[in-house]
VODOMAR-233550 format. One record per residue (C-alpha): residue number from 1; residue in three letters; x, y, z. Coordinates in nm, 3 decimals. Layout:
N
<pt resi="NUM" resn="ALA" east="X" north="Y" up="Z"/>
...
//
This chain:
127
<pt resi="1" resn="UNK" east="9.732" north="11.724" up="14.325"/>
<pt resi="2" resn="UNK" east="9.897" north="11.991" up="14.104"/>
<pt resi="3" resn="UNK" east="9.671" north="12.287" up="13.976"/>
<pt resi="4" resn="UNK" east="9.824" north="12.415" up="13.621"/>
<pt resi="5" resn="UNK" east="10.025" north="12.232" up="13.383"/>
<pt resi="6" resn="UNK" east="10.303" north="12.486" up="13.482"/>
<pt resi="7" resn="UNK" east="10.355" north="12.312" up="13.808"/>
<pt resi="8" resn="UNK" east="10.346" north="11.940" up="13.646"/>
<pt resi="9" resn="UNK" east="10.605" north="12.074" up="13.426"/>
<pt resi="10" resn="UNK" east="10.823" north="12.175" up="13.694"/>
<pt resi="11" resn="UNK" east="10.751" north="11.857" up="13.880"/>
<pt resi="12" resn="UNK" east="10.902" north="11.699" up="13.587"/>
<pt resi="13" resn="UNK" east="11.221" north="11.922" up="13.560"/>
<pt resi="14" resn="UNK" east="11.267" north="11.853" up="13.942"/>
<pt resi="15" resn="UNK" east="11.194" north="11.518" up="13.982"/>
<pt resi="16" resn="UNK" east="11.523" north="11.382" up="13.888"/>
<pt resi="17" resn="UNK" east="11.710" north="11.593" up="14.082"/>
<pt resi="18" resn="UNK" east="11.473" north="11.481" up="14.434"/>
<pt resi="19" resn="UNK" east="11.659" north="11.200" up="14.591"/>
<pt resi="20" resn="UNK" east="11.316" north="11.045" up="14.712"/>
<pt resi="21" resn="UNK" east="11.031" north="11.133" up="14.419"/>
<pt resi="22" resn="UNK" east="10.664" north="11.070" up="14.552"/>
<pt resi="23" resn="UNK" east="10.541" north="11.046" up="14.234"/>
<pt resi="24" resn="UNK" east="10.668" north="10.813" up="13.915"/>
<pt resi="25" resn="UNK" east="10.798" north="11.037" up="13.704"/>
<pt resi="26" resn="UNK" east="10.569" north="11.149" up="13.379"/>
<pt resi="27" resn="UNK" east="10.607" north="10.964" up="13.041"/>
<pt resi="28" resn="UNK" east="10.611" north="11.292" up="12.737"/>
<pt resi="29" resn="UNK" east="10.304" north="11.133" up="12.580"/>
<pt resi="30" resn="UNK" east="10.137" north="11.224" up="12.914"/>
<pt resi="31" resn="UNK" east="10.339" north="11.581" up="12.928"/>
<pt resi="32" resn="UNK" east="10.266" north="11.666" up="12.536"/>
<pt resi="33" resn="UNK" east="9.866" north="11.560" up="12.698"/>
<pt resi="34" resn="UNK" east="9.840" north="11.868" up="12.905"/>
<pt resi="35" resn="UNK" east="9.633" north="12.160" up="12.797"/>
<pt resi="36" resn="UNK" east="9.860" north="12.489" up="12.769"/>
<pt resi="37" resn="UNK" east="9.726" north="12.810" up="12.974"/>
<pt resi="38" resn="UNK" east="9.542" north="13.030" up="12.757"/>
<pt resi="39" resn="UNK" east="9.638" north="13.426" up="12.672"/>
<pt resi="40" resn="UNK" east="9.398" north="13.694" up="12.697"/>
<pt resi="41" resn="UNK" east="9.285" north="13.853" up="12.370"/>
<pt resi="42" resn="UNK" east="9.403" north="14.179" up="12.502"/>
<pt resi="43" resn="UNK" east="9.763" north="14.254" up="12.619"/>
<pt resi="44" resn="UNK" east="9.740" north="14.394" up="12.942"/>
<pt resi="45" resn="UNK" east="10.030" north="14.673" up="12.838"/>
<pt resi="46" resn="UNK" east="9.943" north="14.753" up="12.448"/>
<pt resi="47" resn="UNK" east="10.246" north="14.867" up="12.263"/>
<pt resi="48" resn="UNK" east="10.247" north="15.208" up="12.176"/>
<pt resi="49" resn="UNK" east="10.363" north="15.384" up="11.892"/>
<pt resi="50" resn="UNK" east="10.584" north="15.691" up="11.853"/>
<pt resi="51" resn="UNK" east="10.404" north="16.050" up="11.912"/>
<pt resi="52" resn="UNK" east="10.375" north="16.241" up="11.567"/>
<pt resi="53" resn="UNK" east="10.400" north="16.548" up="11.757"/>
<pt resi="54" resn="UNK" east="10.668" north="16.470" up="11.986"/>
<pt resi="55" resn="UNK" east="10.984" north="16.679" up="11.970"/>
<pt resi="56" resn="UNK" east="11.258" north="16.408" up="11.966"/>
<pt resi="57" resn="UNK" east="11.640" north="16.572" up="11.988"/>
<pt resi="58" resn="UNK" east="11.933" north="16.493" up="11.779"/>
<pt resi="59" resn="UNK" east="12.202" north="16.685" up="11.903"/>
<pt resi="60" resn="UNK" east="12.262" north="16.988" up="12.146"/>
<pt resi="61" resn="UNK" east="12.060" north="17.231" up="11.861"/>
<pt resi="62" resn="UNK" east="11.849" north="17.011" up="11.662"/>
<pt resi="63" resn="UNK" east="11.575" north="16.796" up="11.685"/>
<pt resi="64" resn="UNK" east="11.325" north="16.603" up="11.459"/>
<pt resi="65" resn="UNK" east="10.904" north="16.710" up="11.483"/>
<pt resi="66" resn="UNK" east="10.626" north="16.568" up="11.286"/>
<pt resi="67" resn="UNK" east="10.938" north="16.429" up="11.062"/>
<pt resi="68" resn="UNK" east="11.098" north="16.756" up="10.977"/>
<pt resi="69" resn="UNK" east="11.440" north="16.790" up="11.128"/>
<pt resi="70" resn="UNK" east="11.434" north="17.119" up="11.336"/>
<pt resi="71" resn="UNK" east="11.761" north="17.339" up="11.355"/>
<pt resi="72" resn="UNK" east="11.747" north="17.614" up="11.699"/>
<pt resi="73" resn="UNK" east="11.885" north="17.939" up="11.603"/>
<pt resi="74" resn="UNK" east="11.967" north="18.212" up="11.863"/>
<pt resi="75" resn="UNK" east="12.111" north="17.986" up="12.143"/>
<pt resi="76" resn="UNK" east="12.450" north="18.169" up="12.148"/>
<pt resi="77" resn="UNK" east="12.618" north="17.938" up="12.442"/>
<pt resi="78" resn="UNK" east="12.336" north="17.912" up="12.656"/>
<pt resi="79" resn="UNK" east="12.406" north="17.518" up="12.596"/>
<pt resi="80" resn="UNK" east="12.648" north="17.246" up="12.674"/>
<pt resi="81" resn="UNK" east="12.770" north="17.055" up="12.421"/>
<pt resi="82" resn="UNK" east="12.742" north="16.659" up="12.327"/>
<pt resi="83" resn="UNK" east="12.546" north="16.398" up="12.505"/>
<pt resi="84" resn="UNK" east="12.490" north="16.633" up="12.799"/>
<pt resi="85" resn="UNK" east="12.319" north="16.936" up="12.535"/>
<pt resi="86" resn="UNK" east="12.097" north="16.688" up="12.378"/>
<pt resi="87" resn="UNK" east="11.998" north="16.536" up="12.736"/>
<pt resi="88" resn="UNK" east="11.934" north="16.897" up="12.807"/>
<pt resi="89" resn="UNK" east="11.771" north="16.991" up="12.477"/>
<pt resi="90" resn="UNK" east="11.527" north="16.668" up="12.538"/>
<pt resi="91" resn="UNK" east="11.464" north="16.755" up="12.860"/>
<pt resi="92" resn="UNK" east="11.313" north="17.094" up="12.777"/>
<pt resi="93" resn="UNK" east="11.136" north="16.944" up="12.482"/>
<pt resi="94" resn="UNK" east="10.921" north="16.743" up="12.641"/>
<pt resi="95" resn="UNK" east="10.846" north="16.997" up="12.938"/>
<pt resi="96" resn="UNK" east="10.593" north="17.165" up="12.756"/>
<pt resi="97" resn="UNK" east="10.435" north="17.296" up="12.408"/>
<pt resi="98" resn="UNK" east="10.677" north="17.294" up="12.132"/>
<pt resi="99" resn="UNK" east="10.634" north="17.611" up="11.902"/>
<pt resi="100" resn="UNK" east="10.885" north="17.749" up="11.653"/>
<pt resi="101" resn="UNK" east="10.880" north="17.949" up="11.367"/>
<pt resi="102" resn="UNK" east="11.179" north="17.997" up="11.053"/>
<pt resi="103" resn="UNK" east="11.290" north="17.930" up="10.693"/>
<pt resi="104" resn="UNK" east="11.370" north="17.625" up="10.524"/>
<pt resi="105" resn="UNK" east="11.711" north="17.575" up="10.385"/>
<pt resi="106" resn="UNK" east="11.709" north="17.427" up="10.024"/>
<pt resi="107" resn="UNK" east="12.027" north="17.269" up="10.032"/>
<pt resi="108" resn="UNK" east="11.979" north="17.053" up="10.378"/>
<pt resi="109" resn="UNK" east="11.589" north="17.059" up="10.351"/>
<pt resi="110" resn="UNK" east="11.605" north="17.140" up="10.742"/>
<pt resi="111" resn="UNK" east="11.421" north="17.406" up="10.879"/>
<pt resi="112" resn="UNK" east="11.658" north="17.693" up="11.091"/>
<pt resi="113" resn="UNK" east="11.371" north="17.820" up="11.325"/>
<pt resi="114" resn="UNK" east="11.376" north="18.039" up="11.662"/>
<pt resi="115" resn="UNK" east="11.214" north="17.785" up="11.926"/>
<pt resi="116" resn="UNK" east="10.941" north="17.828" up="12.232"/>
<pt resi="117" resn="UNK" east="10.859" north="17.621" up="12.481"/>
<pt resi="118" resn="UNK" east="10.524" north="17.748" up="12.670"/>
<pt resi="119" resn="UNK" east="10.549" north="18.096" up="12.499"/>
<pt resi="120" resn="UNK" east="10.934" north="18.104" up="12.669"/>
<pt resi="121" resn="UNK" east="11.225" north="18.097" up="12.436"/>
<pt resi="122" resn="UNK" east="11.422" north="17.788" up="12.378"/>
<pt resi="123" resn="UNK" east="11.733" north="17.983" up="12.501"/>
<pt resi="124" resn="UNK" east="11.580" north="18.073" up="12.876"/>
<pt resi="125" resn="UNK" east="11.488" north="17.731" up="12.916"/>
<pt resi="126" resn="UNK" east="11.818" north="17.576" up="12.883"/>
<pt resi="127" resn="UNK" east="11.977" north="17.833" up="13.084"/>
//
């Protein structure tokens, strides 16, 4: 009568609650009995990891690539501040190719760099 041992299950969860049950209700030796569906090898949606090469933002200036912690230099206001700058700042990160050039400070080990985004700078982008 029932197909997959998904539906005898539910039978069984149900079956009290039926005021007039067809069926005699199932003993557990019987339940434990029934085969369990089978997965496929292969998830259908494979986890992915993290992008190396992705730009990922911190703040409203900064954001982490390839694990070195990025500082923007020469933005002079053209951004808004807190949650809404780094929203902003991720946005144009991931709208095209990330280039940047600068010096690394010795005392923060992070790298103060001028930033482009498809040859445009970081600055015309956010504006």
């Amino acid at each position: 009568m029932f197909r997959s041992a998904a539906c005898r299950l539910l039978l069984v969860a149900i079956s009290p609650l039926s005021c007039a049950a067809a069926e005699p209700p199932l003993h557990l030796a019987r339940l434990q009995a029934l085969p369990l569906p089978s997965m496929r090898a292969e998830s259908p949606t494979p986890a992915r990891s993290p992008d190396p090469t992705r730009a990922y933002a911190i703040d409203a200036v900064s954001f982490y690539f390839d694990g070195l912690r990025v500082v923007a230099v020469g933005l002079d206001g053209a951004i808004a501040q807190g949650e809404l700058g780094r929203q902003r700042l991720q946005a144009a990160l991931d709208a095209g190719e990330v280039r940047f050039d600068g010096r690394r400070d010795a005392a923060s080990g992070e790298l103060r760099a001028r930033v482009w985004i498809d040859g445009r700078p970081l600055a015309e982008v956010l504006r």
